[in-house]
C-alpha positions in Angstrom: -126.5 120.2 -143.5 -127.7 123.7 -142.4 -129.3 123.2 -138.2 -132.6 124.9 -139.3 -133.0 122.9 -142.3 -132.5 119.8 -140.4 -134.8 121.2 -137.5 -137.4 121.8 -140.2 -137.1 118.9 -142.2 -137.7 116.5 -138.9 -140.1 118.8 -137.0 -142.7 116.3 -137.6 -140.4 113.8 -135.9 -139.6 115.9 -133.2 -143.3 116.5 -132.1 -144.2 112.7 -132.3 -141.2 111.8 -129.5 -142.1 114.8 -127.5 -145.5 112.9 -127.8 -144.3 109.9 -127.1 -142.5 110.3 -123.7 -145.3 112.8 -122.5 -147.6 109.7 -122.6 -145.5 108.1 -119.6 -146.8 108.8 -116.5 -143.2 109.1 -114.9 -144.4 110.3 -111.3 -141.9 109.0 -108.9 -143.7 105.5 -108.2 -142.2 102.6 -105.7 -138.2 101.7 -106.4 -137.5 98.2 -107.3 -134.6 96.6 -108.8 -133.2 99.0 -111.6 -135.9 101.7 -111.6 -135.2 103.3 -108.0 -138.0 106.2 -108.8 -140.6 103.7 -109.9 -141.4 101.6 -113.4 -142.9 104.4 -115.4 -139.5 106.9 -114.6 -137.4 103.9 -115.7 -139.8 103.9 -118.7 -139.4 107.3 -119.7 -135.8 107.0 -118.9 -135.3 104.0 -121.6 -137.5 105.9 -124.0 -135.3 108.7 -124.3 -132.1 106.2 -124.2 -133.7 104.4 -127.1 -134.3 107.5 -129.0 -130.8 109.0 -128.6 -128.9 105.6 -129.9 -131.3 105.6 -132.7 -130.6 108.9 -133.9 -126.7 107.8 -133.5 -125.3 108.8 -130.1 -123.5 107.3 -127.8 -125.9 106.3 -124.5 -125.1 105.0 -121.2 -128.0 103.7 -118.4 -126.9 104.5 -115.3 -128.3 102.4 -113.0 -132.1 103.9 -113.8 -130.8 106.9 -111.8 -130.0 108.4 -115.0 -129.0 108.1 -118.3 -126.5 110.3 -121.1 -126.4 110.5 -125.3 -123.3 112.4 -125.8 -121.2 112.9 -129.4 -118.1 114.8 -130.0 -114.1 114.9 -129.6 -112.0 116.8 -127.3 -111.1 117.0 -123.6 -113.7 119.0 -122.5 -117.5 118.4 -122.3 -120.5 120.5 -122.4 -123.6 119.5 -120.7 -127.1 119.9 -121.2 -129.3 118.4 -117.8 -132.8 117.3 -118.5 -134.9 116.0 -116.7 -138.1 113.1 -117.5 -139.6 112.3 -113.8 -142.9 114.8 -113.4 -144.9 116.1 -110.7 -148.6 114.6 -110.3 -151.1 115.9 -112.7 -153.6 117.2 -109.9 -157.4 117.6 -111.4 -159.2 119.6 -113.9 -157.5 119.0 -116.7 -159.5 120.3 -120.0 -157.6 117.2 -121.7 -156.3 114.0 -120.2 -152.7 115.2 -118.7 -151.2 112.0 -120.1 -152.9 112.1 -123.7 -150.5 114.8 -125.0 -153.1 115.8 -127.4 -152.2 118.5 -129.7 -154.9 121.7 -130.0 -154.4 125.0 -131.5 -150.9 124.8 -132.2 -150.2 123.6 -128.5 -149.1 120.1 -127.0 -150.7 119.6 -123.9 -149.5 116.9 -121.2 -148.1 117.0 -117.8 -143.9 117.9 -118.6 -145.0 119.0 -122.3 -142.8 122.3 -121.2 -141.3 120.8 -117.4 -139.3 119.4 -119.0 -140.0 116.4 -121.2 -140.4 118.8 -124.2 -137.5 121.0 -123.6 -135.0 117.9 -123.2 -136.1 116.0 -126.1 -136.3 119.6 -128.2 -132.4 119.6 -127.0 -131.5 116.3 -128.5 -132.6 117.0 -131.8 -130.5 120.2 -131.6 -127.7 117.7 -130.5 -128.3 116.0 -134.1 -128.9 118.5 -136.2 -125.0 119.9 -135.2 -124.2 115.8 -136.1 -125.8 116.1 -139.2 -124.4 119.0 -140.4 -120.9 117.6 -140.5 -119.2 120.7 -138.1 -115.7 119.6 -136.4 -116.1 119.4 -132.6 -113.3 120.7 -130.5 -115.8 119.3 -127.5 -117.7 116.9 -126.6 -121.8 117.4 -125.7 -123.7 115.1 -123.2 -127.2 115.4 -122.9 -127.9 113.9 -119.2 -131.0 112.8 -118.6 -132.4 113.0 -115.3 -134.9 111.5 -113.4 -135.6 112.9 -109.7 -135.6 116.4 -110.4 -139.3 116.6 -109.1 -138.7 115.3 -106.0 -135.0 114.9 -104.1 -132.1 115.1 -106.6 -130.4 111.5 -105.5 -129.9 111.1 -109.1 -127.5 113.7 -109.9 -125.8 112.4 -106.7 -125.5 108.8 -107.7 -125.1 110.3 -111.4 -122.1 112.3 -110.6 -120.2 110.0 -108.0 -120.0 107.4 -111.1 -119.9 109.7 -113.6 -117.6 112.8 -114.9 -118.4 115.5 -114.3 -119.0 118.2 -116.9 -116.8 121.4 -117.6 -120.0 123.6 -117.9 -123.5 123.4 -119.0 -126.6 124.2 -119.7 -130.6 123.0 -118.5 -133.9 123.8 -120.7 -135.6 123.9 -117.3 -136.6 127.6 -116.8 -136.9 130.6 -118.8 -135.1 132.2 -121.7 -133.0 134.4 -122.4 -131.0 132.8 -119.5 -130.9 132.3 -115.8 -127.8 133.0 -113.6 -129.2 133.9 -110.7 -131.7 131.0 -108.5 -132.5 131.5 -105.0 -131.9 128.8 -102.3 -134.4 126.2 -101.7 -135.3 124.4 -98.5 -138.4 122.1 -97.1 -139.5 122.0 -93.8 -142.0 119.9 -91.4 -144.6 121.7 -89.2 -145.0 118.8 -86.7 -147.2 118.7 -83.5 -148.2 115.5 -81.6 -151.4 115.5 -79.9 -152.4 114.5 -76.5 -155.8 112.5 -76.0 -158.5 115.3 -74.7 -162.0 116.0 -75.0 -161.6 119.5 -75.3 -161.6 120.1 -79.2 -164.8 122.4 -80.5 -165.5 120.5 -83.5 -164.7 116.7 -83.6 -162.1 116.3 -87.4 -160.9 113.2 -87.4 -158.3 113.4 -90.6 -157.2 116.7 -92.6 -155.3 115.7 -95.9 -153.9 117.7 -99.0 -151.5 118.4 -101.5 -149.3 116.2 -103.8 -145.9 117.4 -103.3 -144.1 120.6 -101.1 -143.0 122.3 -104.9 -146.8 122.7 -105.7 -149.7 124.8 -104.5 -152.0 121.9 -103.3 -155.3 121.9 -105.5 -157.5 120.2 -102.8 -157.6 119.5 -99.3 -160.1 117.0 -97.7 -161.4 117.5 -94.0 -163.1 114.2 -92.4 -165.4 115.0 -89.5 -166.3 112.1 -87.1 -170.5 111.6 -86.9 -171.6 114.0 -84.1 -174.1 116.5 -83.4 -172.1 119.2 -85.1 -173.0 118.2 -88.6 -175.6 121.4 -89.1 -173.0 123.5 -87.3 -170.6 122.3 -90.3 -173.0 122.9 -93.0 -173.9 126.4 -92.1 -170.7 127.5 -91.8 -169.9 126.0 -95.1 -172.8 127.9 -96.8 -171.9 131.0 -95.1 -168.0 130.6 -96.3 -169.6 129.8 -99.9 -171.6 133.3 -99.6 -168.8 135.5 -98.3 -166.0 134.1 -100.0 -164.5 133.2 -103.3 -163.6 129.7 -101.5 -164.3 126.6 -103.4 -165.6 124.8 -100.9 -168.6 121.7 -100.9 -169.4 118.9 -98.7 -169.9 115.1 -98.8 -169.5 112.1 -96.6 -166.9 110.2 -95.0 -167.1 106.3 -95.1 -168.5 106.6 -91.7 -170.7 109.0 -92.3 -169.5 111.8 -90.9 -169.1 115.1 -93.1 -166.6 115.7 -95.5 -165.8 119.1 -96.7 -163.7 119.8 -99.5 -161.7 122.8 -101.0 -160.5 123.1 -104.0 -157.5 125.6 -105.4 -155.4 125.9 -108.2 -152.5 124.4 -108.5 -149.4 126.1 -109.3 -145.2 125.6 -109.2 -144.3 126.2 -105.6 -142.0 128.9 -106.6 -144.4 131.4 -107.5 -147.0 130.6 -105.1 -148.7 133.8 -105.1 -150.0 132.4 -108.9 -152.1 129.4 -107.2 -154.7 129.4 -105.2 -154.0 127.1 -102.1 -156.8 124.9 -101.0 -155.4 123.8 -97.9 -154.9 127.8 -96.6 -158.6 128.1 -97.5 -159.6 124.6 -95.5 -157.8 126.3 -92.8 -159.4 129.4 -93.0 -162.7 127.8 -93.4 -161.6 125.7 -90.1 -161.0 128.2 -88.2 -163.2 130.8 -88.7 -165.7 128.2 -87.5 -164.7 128.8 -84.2 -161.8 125.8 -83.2 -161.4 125.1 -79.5 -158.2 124.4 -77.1 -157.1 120.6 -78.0 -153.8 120.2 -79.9 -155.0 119.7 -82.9 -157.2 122.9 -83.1 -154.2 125.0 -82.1 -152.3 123.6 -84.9 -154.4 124.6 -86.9 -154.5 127.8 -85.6 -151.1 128.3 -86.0 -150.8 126.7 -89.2 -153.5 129.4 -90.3 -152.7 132.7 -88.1 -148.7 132.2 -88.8 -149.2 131.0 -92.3 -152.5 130.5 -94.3 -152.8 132.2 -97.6 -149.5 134.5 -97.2 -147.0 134.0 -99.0 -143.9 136.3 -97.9 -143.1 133.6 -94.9 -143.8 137.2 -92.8 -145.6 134.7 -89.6 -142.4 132.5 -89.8 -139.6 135.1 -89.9 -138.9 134.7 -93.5 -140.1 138.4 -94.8 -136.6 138.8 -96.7 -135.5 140.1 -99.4 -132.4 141.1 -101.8 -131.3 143.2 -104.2 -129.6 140.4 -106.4 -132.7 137.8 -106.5 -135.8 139.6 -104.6 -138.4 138.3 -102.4 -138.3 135.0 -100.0 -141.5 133.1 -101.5 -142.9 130.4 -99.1 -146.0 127.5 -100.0 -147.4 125.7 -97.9 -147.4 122.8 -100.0 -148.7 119.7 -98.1 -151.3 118.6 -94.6 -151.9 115.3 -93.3 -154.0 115.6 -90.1 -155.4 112.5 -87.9 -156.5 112.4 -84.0 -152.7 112.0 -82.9 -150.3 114.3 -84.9 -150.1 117.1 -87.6 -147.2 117.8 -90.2 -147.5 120.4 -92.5 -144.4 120.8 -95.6 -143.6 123.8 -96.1 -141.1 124.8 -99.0 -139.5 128.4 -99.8 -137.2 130.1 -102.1 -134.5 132.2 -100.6 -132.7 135.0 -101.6 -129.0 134.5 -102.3 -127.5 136.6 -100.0 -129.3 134.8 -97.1 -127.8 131.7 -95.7 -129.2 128.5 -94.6 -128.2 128.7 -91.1 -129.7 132.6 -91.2 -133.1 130.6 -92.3 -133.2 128.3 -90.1 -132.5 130.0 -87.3 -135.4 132.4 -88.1 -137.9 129.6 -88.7 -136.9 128.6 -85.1 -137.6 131.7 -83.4 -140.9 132.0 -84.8 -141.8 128.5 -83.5 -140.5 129.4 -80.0 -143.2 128.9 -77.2 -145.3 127.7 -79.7 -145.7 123.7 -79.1 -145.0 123.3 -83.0 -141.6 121.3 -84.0 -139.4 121.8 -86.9 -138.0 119.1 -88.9 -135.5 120.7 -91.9 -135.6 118.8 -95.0 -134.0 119.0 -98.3 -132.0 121.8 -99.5 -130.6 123.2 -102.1 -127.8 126.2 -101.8 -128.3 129.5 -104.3 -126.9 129.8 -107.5 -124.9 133.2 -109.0 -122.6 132.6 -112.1 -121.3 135.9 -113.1 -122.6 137.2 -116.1 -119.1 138.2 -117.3 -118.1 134.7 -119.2 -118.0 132.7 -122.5 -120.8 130.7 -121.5 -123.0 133.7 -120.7 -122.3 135.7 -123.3 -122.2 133.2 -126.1 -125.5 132.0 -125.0 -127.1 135.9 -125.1 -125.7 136.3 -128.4 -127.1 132.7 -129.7 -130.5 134.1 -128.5 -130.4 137.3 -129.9 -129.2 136.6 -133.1 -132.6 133.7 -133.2 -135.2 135.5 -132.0 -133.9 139.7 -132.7 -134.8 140.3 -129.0 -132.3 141.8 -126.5 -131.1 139.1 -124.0 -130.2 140.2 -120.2 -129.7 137.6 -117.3 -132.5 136.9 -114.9 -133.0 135.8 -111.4 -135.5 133.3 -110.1 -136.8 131.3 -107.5 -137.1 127.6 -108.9 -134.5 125.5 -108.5 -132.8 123.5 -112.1 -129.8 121.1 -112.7 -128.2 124.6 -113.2 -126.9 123.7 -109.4 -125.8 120.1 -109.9 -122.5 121.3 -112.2 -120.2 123.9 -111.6 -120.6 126.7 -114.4 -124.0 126.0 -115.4 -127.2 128.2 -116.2 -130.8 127.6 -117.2 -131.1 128.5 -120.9 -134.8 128.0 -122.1 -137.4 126.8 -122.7 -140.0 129.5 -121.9 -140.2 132.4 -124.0 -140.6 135.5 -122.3 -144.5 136.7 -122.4 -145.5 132.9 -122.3 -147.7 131.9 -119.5 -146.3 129.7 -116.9 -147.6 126.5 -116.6 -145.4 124.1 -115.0 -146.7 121.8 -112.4 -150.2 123.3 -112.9 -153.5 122.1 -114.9 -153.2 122.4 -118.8 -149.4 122.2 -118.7 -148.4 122.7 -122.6 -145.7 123.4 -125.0 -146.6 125.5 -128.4 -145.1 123.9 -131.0 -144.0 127.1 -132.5 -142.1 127.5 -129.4 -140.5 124.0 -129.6 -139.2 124.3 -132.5 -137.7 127.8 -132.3 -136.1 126.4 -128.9 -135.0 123.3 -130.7 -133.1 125.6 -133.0 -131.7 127.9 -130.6 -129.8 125.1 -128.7 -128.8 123.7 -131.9 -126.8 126.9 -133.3 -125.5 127.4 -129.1 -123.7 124.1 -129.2 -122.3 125.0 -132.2 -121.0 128.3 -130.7 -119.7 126.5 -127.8 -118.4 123.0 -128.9 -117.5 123.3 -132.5 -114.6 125.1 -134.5 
């Protein structure tokens, strides 16, 4: 059978799984027994297991880290990495994030496009080269992962149990394809705070953000019940007038004020596309005039060295390359209470830079400062030479599909590109598409789908079949 045709004639089917697993909530949840990233990741995880050994692959569980259909003959194998865990949905969705709800040609859900869509639009392209009877000289093994989102320990457990692939592909950025990411690293902000009476304005717990990879959406500041409750609310209202800050206030369960900001959320590698409501709460903070006690010169620091930049320029981290381009930093998480701070902070380095070079920066800046570091997970660059089969069958593939020019691109998220050697991040997003992973009204056109679904189809062909 011809691939489009196939596509075509089950693009009904294809949209109702993509449906299907969107519905799952899989946030990483509490492990238990079989499911270490929670019951609704080992849900998803199952789901797409189900779905492959119904359409006629071969599947294999691995543990609940993760999970593989593959078909095929030969010595070698191709991969294509996947992954079904997603990041929270934050607020102000325009449809419920777990409905997937389809509107105007567009299937909306949180991991419609990051990257529940683009994996299951992959294993239909796996079946339609089945179905159309073409002699493999390789094998193909879709892997599906399941802590992409949050610390990669699947692909570690994955891959010290499993084979690992000859080369391969993800569905996890952009098209045409991606050979260049920059490296990744998290980092604490930590300060412990000694028991004064010298702070301006009595905050007894500062909270926000979901996770370090997104620009936080909200951040909630709890003041304890003193006289400095008009003092609050003034400066609120005068924030409110002078500012594009979303601020507004309410009550703690004690009484005392709560003030709230409110952002938009965003994927932690381009930061500069959110707006960060904990940089605002800080700005709001401490423009209200903070005192000397160790929590109000966190803040201060957090604000003066950080706030609403981007570039990492307060930290050291103003770099930059020819090969991938700017360091991009978020300040992605706060949790403040009367004894300690820790701010997460995660950036995106160019490739040329090395870890040590980055962390020995960061700890310069902090010098004198009072403010601890604690270095967290990381991920090393990736740089496949464009010169290659895989490279160049894969421009060719895309070309020849959508009569656009393909060129290799750089960015600054991080895929399963870097958990094989000889991988890249082909697909899913078209270029001129908006980006909206990990933010509000996350959704996959179905046009889009389907043109993706075809495009892998006719590159495993190219690379796995005679």
């Amino acid at each position: 059978m011809d691939l489009e045709r196939y596509i075509d004639e089950h693009k009904e089917e294809i949209i109702r799984s993509v449906q299907e697993i969107v519905r799952i909530p899989s946030v990483e949840g509490p492990p238990s027994p079989g499911a270490p990233f929670g019951e609704k990741v080992d849900e998803a995880l199952r789901y797409a297991l189900a779905l492959a050994e119904k359409l006629g692959f071969r599947v294999k569980n691995v543990d609940g880290y993760a999970g593989h259909a593959e078909f095929g003959e030969g010595e070698e194998t191709m991969a294509i990495l996947g992954h079904l865990d997603v990041v929270p949905e934050g607020s102000g969705w325009t449809y419920p994030p777990y409905e997937a709800r389809i509107v105007d040609g567009k299937l909306y859900g949180r991991g419609a496009s990051d990257d529940k869509g683009p994996t299951i639009g992959a294993l239909y392209a796996m079946k339609a080269v089945m179905e159309s009877g073409r002699k493999m000289k390789r094998k193909v093994r879709i892997i599906f992962g399941t802590d992409e989102e949050s610390g990669w320990e699947d692909m570690k457990v994955y891959f010290q149990r499993e084979s690992m692939p000859d080369f391969g592909v993800t569905p996890d950025a952009d098209y045409p394809v991606i050979n260049v990411e920059k490296g990744i690293l998290t980092f604490k902000l930590k300060k412990k705070f000694a028991a004064d009476d010298c702070s301006a304005v009595k905050i007894k717990t500062l909270t926000g953000g979901h996770r370090p990879n997104m620009v936080p959406d909200e951040c909630r500041c709890c003041f304890l019940p003193t006289g400095d409750q008009d003092k609050i609310l003034n400066h609120l209202h005068s924030m409110k007038q002078f500012s594009d800050y979303d601020l507004s206030a309410g009550f703690c369960d004690d009484s005392g004020i709560e003030v709230v900001s409110r952002g938009i959320s965003a994927h932690g590698s381009m930061p500069d596309k959110g707006r960060n409501a904990i940089a605002h709460m800080l700005a709001f903070l401490c423009t209200m005039g903070l005192g000397n006690s160790d929590m109000e010169q966190f803040l201060l620091f957090l604000n003066n060295r950080i706030g609403t930049d981007t570039t990492g320029a307060g930290l050291n981290l103003d770099l930059e390359d020819e090969v991938s381009g700017k360091l991009t930093l978020n300040l992605g998480t706060i949790a403040v209470d009367e004894s300690q701070g820790e701010a997460v902070i995660n950036i995106r380095y160019p490739v040329t830079f090395s870890r040590q070079q980055i962390e020995d920066n960061i700890t310069r800046a902090l010098e004198d400062s009072g403010v601890e570091v604690e270095f967290g997970d990381f991920q090393p660059p990736l740089h496949v030479p464009e010169e290659g089969f895989l490279i160049e069958t894969l421009k060719e593939v895309y070309t020849r599909q959508t009569g656009q020019p393909a060129r290799a691109l750089a960015i600054g998220g991080g895929t399963y590109a870097r958990a094989i050697k000889n991988a890249v991040a082909f697909g899913a997003q078209f270029p001129g598409r908006p980006e909206v992973a990990h933010e509000k009204d996350e959704y996959i056109s179905i046009d889009d789908l389907i043109l993706h679904t075809k495009i892998y189809a006719h590159a495993i062909a190219a690379l796995c079949c005679e």
